[in-house]
N, C-alpha and C positions, 0 to 999 in steps of 0.2 A: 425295063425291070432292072432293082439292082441287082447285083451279083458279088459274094467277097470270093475274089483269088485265093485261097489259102496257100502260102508257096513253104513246101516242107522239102527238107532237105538236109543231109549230114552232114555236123560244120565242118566236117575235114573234107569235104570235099572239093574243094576250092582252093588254088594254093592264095596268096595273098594278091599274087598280081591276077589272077583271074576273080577273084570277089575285088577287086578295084578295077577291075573292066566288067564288071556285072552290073555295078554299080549305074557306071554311064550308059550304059546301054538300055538298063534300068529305066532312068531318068528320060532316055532316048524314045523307049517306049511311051512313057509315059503322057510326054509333047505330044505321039503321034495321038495318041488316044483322046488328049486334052482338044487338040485340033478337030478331033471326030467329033466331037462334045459326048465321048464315052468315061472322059475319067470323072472318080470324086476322088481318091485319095492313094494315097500308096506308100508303103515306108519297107525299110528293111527293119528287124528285130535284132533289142543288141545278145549276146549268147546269152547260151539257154545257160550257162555257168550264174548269170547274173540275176535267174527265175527265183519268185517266191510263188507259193503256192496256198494260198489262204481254204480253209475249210469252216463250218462252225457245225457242229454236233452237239444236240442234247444242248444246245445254250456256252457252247465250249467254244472257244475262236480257236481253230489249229494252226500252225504256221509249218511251213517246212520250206527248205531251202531247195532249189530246179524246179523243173518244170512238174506240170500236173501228173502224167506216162515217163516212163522210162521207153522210148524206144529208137528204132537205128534211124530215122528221122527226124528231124527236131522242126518246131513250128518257125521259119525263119524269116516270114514277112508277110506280106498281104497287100492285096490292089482292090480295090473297092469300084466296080464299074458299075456301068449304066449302057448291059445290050439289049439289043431287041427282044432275044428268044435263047435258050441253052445253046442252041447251033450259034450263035456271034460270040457268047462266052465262051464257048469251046476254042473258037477260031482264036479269040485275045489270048484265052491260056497256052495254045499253042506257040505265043509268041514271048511269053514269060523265060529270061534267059537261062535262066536254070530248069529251066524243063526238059534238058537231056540228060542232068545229073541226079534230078527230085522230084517230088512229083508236086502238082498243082491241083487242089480239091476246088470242086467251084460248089460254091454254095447260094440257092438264094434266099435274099435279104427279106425278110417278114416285117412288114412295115407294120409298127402297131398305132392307135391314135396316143397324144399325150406326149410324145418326146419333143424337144424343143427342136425349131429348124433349123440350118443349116445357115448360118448368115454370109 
C-alpha cells in the first residue's frame, strides 16, 4: 500500500549545517528504502517564504503569498512509500531524520482509476 510521509517541521529548526546533514542522511534513507523496493519518491520543500496559495471562489482565482495555515510547523518535505501495513509506515517514519525535532503525518494514498502511470 502507498503511504505519503508528510515531514512538517519549523524552519528554524535546524541550524544550517544540521539541514546539510539531514539532507544526506535523507538520501541515506532513501537508498535504504529504494534497496527494500519501499521507495517511489522523496524531496525536501524549498521555504515556506517562497509558498503561493491559489483559491477560486464564486468564479474568482485568489492568489496569496505563504503557505495555505499559518502555523508553528511548516509542510517541509514528503517521502512517498510503498509499506506493507500502517505498522511498516510507522516503523519508516520512525526513521525520518527530523522526527526528533517535527513531526511526520503518514497518510494513505487513494488510488483512483484514470491517472496516468508512473513510467
Amino acid at each position: 500500500m502507498k503511504y505519503m510521509l508528510l515531514v512538517y517541521l519549523s524552519e528554524d529548526a535546524l541550524t544550517e549545517n544540521e539541514r546539510m546533514q539531514c539532507y544526506k542522511d535523507s538520501a541515506a534513507l532513501s537508498r535504504d528504502l529504494s534497496a527494500g523496493g519501499k521507495y517511489i519518491d522523496a524531496s525536501p520543500l524549498q521555504s515556506v517564504s517562497l509558498a503561493t496559495s491559489v483559491r477560486v471562489r464564486n468564479g474568482k482565482r485568489l492568489i496569496t503569498d505563504g503557505p495555505f495555515a499559518e502555523t508553528h510547523e511548516q509542510l517541509g518535505g514528503f517521502y512517498l512509500i510503498d509499506a506493507k501495513n500502517l505498522d511498516d509506515a510507522i516503523a519508516i517514519a520512525e526513521r525520518v531524520p527530523v522526527v526528533t525535532v517535527g513531526t511526520i503525518e503518514i497518510r494513505p494514498v487513494l488510488e483512483i482509476p484514470g491517472l496516468p502511470e508512473n513510467s
